[in-house]
N, C-alpha and C positions, 0 to 999 in steps of 0.2 A: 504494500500500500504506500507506496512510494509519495503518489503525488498527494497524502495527506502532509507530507511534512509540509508544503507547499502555501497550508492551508493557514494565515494570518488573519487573525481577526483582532481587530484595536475597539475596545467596547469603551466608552465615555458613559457612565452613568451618572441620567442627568438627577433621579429622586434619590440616588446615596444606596441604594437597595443594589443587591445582587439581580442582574438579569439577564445573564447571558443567554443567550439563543442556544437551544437544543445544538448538539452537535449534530445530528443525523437531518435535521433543517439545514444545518450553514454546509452541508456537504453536498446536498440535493440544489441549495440556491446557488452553490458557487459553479458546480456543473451545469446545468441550465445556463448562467453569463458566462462559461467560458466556452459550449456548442454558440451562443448566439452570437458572441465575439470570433468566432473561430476565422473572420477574412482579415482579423486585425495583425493577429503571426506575434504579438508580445504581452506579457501580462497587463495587469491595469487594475488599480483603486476603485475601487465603489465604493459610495456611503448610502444608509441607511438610517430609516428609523426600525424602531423592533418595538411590538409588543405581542402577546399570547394571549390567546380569551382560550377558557379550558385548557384543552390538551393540545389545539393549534397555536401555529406558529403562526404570525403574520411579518411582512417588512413592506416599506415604503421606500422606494428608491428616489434619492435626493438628485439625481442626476437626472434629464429628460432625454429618450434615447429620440434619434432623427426619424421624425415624421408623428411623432405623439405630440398631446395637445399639453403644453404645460399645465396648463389649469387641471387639468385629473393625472396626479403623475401615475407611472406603475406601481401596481401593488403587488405581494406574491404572498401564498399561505401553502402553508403543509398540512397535512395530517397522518401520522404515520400510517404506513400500507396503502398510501395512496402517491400518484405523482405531482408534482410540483404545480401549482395553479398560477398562470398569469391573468391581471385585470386589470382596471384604474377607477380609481376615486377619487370624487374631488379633495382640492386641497386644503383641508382644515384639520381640525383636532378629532373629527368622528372619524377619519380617514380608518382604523382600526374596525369600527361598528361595519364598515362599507365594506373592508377587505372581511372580513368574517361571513358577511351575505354573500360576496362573490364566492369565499368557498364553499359556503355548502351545497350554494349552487351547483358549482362543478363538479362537486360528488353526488348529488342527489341526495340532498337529505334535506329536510325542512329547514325553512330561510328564517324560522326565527332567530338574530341574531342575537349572539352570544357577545354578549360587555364584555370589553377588553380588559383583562386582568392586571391587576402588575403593576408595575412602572412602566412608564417609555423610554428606552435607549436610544441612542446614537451611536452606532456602530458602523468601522471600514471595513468589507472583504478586499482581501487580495484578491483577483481573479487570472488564475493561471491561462499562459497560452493553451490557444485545443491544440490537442492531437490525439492522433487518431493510436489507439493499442497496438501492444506490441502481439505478434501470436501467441497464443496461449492455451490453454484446458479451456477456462473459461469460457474465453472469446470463440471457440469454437462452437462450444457445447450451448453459446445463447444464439451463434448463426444457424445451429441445426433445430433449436426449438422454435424461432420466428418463421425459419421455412416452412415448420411441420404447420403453424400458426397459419399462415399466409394461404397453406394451402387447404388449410377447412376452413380458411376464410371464402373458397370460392375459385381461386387462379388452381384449379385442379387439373393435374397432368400439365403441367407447366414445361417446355424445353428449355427452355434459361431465364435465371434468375441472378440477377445482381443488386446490393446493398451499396449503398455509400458510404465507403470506409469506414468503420466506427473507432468510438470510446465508447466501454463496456457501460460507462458513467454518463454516456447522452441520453437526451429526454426526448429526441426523434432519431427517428430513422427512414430513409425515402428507397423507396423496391424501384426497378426495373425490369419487370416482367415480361418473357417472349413466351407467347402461347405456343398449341401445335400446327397451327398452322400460320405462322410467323407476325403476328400482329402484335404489335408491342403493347404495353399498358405502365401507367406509373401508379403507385401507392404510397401513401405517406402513416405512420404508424406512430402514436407516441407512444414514449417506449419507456420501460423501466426494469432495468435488470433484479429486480429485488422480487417484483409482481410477478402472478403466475396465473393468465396470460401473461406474456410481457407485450402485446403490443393494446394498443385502443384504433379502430385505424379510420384513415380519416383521407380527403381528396384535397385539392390545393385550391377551390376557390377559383378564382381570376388569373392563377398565375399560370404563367404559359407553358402549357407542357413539354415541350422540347426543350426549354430553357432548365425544366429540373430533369428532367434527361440527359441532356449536358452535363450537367451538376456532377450527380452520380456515376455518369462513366469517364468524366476526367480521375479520380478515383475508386473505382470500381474495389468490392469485393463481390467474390462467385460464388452466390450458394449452389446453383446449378448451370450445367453441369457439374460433377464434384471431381475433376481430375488435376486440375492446377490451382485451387482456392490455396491464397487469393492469387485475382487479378490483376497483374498488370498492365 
């Protein structure tokens, strides 16, 4: 677990109380920024606010990433056994009440929200460069369950399948699907190696399918065929 040593967090407490963020929150929130960062190629600072209502985690990103609306910055909650939520709220002091409804929204559970517990922190992640795993047990054995996935998900008797290079630690993953009779398909999967399913899966919206085709085989890995995984 190498790239936990990586893992710096600078906590400023602002009511004098202990409140440091769950660890297994600041290692889900820091993978999340460093897959979304991953075109940047160097680490980089974030700050945050942190509080927790119940057993969730919330944080408030102090930074506005490009093309969000200042006025509602990002917000993100945990819950253990679930993956990482991104949303926004507006900016004030309920921002906490507002990130707790977004989560349970995304997990489905009743939106009555849950008061933020605690004190409020201000706290900095380091956010390591992405990259992508080195080969491993692991990393093999989560390539051969997404496939097994992917394929009760419906892409049944598939000729080729390729992944865009992972870390075991990312919260997506994009397929590149070749049927049997050679028509391509793209698939996007949020993903969590911890969950079992690991994937949730999901289509891209507006963006243009060739362009995440591209994506993915400038970096290719091969689930299928399975003779030279990966691909170069």
């Amino acid at each position: 677990m190498r790239d936990l040593l990586l893992l710096v967090v600078l906590a400023r407490i602002v009511y004098g109380a202990d409140c440091t963020p769950p660890a297994d929150a600041l290692i889900k929130l820091r993978a999340y920024l460093s897959y979304a960062n991953r075109s940047e190629g160097s680490p980089a600072l974030r700050h945050f606010s942190f509080a927790q209502a119940g057993g969730d985690t919330l944080f408030l990103q102090r930074e506005v990433p490009k093309y969000f609306d200042p006025s509602r910055p990002v917000v993100y909650g945990f819950r253990k056994g679930h993956n990482l939520m991104m949303g926004s709220c507006p900016k004030d002091p309920r921002w906490a009440s507002c990130a707790e409804k977004e989560l349970l929204e995304f997990i489905h559970q009743p939106t009555t929200t849950t008061p933020a517990t605690g004190p409020v922190c201000e706290l900095s992640v380091m956010v390591p460069a992405w990259h992508t795993s080195p080969d491993s047990a692991l990393k093999r054995k989560l390539a051969s369950e997404v496939l097994q996935e992917l394929i009760q998900f419906g892409y049944r008797s598939p000729r080729e399948v390729y992944v865009r290079d992972f870390n075991v630690a990312d919260p997506e993953l994009d397929f590149y699907i070749v049927d049997r009779e050679g028509n391509g398909n793209i698939q996007g999967c949020h993903f969590d190696a911890e969950i079992s399913p690991h994937c949730g899966w999901h289509l891209y919206g507006m963006s243009p399918t060739e362009a995440v085709k591209r994506d993915i085989m400038v970096q290719p890995y091969k689930l299928l065929p399975q003779d030279d995984r990966p691909a170069k």
